[in-house]
C-alpha positions as CSV (number, residue, x, y, z in Angstrom):
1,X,2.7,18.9,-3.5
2,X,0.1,19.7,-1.1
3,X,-0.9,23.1,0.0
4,X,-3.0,23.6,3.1
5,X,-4.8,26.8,3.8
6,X,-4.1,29.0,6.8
7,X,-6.8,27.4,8.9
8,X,-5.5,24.2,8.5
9,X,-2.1,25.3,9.4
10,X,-3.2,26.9,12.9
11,X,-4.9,23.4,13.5
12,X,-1.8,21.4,12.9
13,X,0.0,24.0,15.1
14,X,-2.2,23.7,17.6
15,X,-2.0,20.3,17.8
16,X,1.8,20.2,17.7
17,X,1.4,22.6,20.8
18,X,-0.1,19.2,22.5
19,X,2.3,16.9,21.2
20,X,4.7,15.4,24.3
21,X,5.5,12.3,22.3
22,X,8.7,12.4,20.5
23,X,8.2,14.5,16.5
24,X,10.4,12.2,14.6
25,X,10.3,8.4,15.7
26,X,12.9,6.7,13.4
27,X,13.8,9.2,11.1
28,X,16.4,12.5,11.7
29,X,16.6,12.8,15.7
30,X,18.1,16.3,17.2
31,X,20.6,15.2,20.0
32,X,19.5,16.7,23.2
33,X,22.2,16.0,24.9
34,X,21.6,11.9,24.3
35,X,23.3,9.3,22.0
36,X,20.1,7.8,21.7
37,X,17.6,7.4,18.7
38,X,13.9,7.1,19.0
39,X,12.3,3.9,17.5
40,X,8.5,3.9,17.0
41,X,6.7,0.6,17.3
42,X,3.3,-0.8,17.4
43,X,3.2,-4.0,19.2
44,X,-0.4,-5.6,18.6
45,X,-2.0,-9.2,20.1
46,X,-4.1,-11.5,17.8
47,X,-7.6,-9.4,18.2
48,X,-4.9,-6.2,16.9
49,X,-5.4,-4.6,20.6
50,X,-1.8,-2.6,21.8
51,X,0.4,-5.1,24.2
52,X,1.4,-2.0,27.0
53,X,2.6,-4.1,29.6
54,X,6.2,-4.5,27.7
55,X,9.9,-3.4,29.1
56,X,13.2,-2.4,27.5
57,X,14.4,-5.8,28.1
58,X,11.0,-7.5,25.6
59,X,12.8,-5.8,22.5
60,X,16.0,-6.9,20.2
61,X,16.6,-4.2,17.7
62,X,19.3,-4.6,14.7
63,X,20.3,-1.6,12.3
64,X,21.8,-3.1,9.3
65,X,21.6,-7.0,10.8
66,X,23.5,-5.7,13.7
67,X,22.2,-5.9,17.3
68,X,22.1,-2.0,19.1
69,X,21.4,-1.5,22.8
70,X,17.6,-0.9,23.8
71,X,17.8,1.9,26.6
72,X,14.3,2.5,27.2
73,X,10.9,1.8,26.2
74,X,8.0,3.8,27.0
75,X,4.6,2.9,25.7
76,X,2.6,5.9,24.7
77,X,-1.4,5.7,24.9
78,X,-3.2,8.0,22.4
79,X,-6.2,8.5,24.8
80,X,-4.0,9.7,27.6
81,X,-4.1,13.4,28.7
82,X,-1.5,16.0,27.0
83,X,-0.6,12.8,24.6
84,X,-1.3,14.4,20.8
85,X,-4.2,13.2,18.6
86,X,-4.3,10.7,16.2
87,X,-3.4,12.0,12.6
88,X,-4.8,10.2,10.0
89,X,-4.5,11.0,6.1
90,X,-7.4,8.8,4.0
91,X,-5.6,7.9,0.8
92,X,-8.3,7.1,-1.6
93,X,-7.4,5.3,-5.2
94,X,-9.9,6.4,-7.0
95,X,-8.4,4.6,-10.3
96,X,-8.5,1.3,-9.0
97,X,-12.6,1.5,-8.9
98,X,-14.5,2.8,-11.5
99,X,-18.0,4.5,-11.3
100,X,-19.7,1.7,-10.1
101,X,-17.8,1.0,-7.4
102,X,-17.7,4.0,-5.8
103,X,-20.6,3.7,-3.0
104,X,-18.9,0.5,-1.6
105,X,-15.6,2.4,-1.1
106,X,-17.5,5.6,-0.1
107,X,-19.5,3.0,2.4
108,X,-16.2,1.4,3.5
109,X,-14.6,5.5,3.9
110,X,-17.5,6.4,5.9
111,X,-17.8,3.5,8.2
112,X,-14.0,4.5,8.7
113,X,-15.2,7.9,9.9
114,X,-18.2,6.9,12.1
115,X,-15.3,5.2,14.3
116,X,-12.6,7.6,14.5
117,X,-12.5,9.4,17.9
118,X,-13.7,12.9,18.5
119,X,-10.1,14.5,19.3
120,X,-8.5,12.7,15.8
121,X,-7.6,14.7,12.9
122,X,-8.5,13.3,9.2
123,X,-7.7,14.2,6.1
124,X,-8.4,13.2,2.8
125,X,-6.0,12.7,-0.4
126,X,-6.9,11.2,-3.3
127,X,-4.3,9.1,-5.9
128,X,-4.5,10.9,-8.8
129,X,-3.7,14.4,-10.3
130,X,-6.7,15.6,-9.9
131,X,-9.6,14.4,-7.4
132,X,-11.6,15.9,-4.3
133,X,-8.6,16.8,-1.5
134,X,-9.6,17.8,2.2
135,X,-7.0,19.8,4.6
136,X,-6.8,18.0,8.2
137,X,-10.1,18.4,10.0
138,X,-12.0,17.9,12.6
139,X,-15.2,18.6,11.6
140,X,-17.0,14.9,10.5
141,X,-19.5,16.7,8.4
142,X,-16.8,18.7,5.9
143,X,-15.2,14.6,6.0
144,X,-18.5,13.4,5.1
145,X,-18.7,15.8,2.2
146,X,-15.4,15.1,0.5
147,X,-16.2,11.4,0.7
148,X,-19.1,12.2,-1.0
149,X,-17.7,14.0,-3.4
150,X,-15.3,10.4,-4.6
151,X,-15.7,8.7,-7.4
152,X,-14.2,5.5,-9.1
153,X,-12.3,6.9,-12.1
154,X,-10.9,3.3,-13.5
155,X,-11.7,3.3,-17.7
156,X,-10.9,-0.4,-18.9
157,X,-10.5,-1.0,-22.3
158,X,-12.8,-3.7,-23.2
159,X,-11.7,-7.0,-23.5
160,X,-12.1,-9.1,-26.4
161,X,-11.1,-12.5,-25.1
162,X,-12.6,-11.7,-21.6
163,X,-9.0,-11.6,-19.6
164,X,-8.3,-11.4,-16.3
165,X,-5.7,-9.6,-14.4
166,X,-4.3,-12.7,-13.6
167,X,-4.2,-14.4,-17.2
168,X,-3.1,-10.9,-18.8
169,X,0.2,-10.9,-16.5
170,X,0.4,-15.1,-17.2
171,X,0.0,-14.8,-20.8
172,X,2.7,-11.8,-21.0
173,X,5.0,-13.6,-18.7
174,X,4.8,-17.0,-20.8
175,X,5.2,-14.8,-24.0
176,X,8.5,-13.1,-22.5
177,X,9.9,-16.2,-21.6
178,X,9.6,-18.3,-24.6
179,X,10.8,-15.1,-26.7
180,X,13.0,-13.6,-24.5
181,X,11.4,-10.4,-25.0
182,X,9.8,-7.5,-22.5
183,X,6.8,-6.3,-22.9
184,X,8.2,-2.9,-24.2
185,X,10.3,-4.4,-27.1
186,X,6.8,-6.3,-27.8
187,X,4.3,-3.6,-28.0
188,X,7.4,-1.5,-30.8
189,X,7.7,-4.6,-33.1
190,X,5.6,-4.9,-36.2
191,X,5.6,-8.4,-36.1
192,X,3.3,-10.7,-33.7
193,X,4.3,-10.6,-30.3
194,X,3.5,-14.3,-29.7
195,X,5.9,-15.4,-33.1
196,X,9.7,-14.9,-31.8
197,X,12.6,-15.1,-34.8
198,X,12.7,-18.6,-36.3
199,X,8.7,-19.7,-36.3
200,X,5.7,-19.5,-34.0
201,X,6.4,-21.4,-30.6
202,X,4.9,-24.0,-29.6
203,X,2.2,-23.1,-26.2
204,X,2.0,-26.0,-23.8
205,X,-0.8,-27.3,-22.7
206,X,-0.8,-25.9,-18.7
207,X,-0.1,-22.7,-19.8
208,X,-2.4,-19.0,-19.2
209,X,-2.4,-19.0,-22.9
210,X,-3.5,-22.0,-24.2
211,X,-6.2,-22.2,-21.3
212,X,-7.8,-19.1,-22.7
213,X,-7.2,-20.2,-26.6
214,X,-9.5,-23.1,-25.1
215,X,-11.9,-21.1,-23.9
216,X,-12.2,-18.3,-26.4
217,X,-11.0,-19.0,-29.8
218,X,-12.7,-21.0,-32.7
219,X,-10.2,-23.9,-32.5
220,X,-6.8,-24.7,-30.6
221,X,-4.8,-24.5,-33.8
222,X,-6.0,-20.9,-34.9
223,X,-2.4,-19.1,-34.9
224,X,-4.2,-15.9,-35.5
225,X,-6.5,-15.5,-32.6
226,X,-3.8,-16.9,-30.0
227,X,-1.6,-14.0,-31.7
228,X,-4.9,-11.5,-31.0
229,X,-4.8,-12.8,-27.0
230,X,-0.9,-12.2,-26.6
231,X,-1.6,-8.6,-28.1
232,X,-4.9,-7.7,-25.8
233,X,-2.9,-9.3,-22.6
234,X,0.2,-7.1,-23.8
235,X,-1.8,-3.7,-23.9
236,X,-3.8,-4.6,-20.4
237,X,-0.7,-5.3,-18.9
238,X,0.3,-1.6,-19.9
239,X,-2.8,-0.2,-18.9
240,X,-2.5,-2.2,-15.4
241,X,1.1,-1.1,-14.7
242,X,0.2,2.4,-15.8
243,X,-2.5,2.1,-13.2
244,X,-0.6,1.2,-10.3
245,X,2.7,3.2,-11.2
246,X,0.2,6.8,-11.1
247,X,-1.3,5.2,-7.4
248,X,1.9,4.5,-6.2
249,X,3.5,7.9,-7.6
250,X,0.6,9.5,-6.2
251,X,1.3,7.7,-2.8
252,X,5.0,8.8,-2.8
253,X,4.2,12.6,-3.0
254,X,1.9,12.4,0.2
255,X,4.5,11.0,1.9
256,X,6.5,13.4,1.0
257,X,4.3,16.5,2.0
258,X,4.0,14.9,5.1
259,X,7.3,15.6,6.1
260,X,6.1,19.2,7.1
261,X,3.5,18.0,9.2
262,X,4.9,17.3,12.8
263,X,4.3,14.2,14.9
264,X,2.8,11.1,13.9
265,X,1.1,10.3,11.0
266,X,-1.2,7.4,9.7
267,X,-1.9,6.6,6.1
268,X,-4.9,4.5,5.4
269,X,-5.1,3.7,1.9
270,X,-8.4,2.7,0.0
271,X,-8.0,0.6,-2.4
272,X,-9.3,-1.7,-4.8
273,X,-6.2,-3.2,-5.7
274,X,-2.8,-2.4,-7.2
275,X,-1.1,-4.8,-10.3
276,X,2.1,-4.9,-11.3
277,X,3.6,-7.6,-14.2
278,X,5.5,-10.6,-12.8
279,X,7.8,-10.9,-15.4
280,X,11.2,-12.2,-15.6
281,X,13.6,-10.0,-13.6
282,X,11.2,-7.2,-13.0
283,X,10.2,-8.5,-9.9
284,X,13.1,-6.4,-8.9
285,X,11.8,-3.0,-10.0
286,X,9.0,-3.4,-7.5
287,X,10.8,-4.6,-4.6
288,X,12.9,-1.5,-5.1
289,X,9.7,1.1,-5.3
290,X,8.0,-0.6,-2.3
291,X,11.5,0.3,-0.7
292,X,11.5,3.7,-1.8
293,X,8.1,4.6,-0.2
294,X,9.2,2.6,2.6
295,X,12.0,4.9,3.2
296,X,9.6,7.9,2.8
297,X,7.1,6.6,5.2
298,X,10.0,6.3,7.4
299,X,11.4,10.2,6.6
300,X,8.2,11.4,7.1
301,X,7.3,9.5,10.4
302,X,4.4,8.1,8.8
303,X,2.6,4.4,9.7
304,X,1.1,3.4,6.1
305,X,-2.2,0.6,6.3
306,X,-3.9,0.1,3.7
307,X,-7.2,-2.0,3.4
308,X,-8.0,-4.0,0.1
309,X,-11.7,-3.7,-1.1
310,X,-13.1,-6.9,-2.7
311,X,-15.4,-4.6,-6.0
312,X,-17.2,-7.9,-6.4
313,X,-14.4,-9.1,-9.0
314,X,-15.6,-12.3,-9.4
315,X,-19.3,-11.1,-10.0
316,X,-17.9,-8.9,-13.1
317,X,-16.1,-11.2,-14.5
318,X,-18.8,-13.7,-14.6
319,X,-20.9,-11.2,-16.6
320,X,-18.5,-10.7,-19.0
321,X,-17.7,-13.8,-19.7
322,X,-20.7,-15.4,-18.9
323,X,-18.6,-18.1,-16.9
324,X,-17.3,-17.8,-13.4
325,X,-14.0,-17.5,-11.9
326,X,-12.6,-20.9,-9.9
327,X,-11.7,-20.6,-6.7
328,X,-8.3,-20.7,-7.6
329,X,-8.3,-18.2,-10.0
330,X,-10.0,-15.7,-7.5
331,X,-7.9,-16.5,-5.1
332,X,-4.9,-15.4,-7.2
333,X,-6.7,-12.5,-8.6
334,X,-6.6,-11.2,-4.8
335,X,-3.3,-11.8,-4.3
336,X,-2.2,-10.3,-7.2
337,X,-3.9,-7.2,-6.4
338,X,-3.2,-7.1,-2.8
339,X,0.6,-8.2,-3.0
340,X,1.7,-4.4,-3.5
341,X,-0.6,-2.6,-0.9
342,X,0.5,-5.8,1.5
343,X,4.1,-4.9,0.9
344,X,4.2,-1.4,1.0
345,X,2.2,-1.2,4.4
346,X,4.3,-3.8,5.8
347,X,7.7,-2.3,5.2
348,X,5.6,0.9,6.6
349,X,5.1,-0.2,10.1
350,X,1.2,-0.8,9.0
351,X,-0.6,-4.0,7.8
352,X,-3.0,-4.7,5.0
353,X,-6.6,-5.7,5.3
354,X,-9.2,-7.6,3.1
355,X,-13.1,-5.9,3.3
356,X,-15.1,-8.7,1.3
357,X,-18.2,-7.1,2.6
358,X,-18.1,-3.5,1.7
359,X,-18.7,-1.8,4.7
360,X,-14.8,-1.8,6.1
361,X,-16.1,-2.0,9.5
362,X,-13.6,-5.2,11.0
363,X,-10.5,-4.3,9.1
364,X,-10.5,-0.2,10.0
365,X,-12.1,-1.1,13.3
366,X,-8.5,-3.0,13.5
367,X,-6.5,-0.1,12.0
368,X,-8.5,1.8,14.7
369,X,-7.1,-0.1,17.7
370,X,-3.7,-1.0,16.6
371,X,-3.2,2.7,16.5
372,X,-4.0,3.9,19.9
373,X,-1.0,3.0,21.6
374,X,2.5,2.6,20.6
375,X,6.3,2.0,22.0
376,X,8.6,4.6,22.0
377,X,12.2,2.9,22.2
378,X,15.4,4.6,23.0
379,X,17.9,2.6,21.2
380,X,21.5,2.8,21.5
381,X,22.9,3.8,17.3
382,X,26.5,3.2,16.3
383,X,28.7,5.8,14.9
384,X,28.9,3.9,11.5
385,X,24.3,4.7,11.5
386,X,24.7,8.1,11.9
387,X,25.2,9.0,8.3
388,X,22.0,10.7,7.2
389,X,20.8,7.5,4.6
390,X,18.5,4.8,5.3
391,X,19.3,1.6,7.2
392,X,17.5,-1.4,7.3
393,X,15.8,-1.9,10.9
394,X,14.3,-4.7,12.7
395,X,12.5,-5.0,16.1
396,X,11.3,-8.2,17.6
397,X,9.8,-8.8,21.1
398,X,9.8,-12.1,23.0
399,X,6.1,-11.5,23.6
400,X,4.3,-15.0,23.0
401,X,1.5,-14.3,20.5
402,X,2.1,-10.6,19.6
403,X,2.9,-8.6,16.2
404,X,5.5,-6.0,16.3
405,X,5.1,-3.5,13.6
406,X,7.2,-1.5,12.9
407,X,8.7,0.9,9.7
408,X,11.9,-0.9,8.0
409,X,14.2,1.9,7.5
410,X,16.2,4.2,10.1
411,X,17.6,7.2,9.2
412,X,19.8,9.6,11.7
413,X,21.2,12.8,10.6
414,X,25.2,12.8,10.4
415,X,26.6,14.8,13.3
């Protein structure tokens, strides 16, 4: 949980003292009197610049699949007077880089900062249990300071057979398959993971597996070092899912904290990538934890974005295999890792974007804009919504050549 000092606290309430937009956009509204529940949405043209010119009559909202009544719609401009600051929360995962990595996502944090406007508040959070943490701030140079202060903190375990992320979730996805076993029930039995009951299997040609037997063992019939491979992809896959399970944990319990903080709130999250195993009916698992923060982002009246940072993947793999990766490997080596921080932002009202150069200049000059102005729609619920749990929302706008973002989940309290 976070704790914030008393000066911060003053801050926040002096800012809330400022606030005249609406405190809980699609989450627990107080009836004043109305029937109606507040929808927050962010409705963006190609170059991400806020479409304002929009009326009640541009939006179709549906709770649950079901079309409800669009009242009002009042777009809300964060550089108008009296209108409260911008709130953003810098989510750094710090175990998705390691120590080398860490001046191109420091470079990419501060560029972030050198764009922000004077009047918005920052803080800074990083995904894991213990890391440099900074209370919502104003000042640039105590911002400056805590960026300074990140550092990668990703330990791999050295690979034998040179795997990528990519080949370790193939190879342990193949593996399941032709045994019918998890990963779990793999890494507990004494026997090889790539022998199921009855005989080794045989590895077809076009698979992960036989592509790196290829490539890294003596010959294409040595049983023992394809066995080696499924074992090193099996323990990688671990370490990867450990990896993204502490992020994503870590990401959950901001959200959460955030709760207590009033108005709107924006969650930028750093990353250089987040992995999770593709394997048979698993896919599942994640669709349901992507929900989950989803539903807190929506709870807490938070927008979550997230921006991707290329850590020159293709450059280290090359050195440590001395080879480099296709085209078409790299490009699925990016969307692997950028398939979770996509999602999560998405079903968050935010977006995800790539930084191949470093600096994060385009994509938060993007998040930067998409942010300073925003719909506020009053939206008609039916009684059968107002139950205090999470419905699935939708808003669309008839706007040629626009985005509507908006968070995925309503919740309004019971009466």
């Amino acid at each position: 949980m976070l704790v914030y000092p008393l000066k911060a606290m003053h801050l926040m309430s002096a800012w809330a003292r400022v606030a005249t937009a609406v405190l809980l956009a699609a989450t627990f509204l107080q009836d004043r009197g109305t029937d109606l529940v507040t929808v927050d949405v962010q409705v963006v043209d190609r170059d991400s610049t806020p479409v304002s010119i929009l009326g009640k009559g541009d939006f179709e909202v549906t709770i649950d699949g079901r079309t409800r009544r669009v009242v009002s719609a009042e777009f809300i401009s964060t550089s108008s007077a009296g209108v409260a600051p911008r709130a953003f929360f810098l989510a750094v995962d710090a175990g998705s880089f390691d120590a080398s990595d860490s001046a191109a996502f420091v470079q990419a944090a501060k560029g972030f900062a050198a764009q922000l406007q004077p009047t918005d508040v920052v803080g800074v959070f990083t995904l894991l249990a213990q890391g440099p943490f900074l209370d919502p701030t104003l000042d640039r140079t105590e911002l400056g300071r805590a960026l300074d202060a990140m550092t990668g903190r990703r330990q791999d375990r050295v690979s034998q057979f040179n795997l990528s992320s990519s080949e370790v979730l193939d190879i342990v996805a193949e593996s399941a398959q032709r045994g019918n076993i998890t990963a779990t029930s793999m890494m507990g039995r004494g026997t090889s993971p790539a022998t199921p009951r009855g005989g080794a299997a045989p590895v077809a040609l076009d698979t992960a597996l036989q592509r790196v037997v290829i490539r890294e063992c003596p010959g294409v019939g040595d049983v023992a070092c394809r066995d080696a491979v499924v074992r090193e992809a099996m323990v990688l896959a671990q370490q990867l899912e450990q990896r993204t399970d502490q992020s994503l944990s870590s990401l959950g319990t901001l959200l959460d904290a955030l709760r207590d903080y009033p108005g709107r709130k924006i969650v930028v999250v750093l990353s250089g990538g987040m992995v999770m195993s593709e394997r048979p009916g698993e896919g599942n698992a994640i669709n349901l934890r992507t929900e989950k923060l989803s539903q807190q982002a929506a709870t807490s009246n938070t927008t979550v974005y997230a921006l991707h940072v290329d850590v020159d993947v293709s450059q280290k793999y090359a050195a440590r295999s001395r080879q480099p990766l296709s085209t078409a490997a790299l490009a699925r080596e990016r969307t692997l890792s950028s398939k979770i921080l996509n999602d999560v932002a998405a079903a968050s009202g935010g977006s995800m974007f790539f930084d191949q150069v470093g600096s994060g200049d385009v994509a938060f000059g993007r998040i930067i804009r998409e942010t300073s102005g925003y719909y506020l729609l009053g939206v008609e619920p039916a009684m059968s919504d107002r139950d205090g749990r999470a419905h699935k929302l939708s808003v669309k706008t008839n706007s040629r050549g626009a985005t509507v973002r908006n968070r995925q989940w309503v919740v309004i309290a019971a009466r």
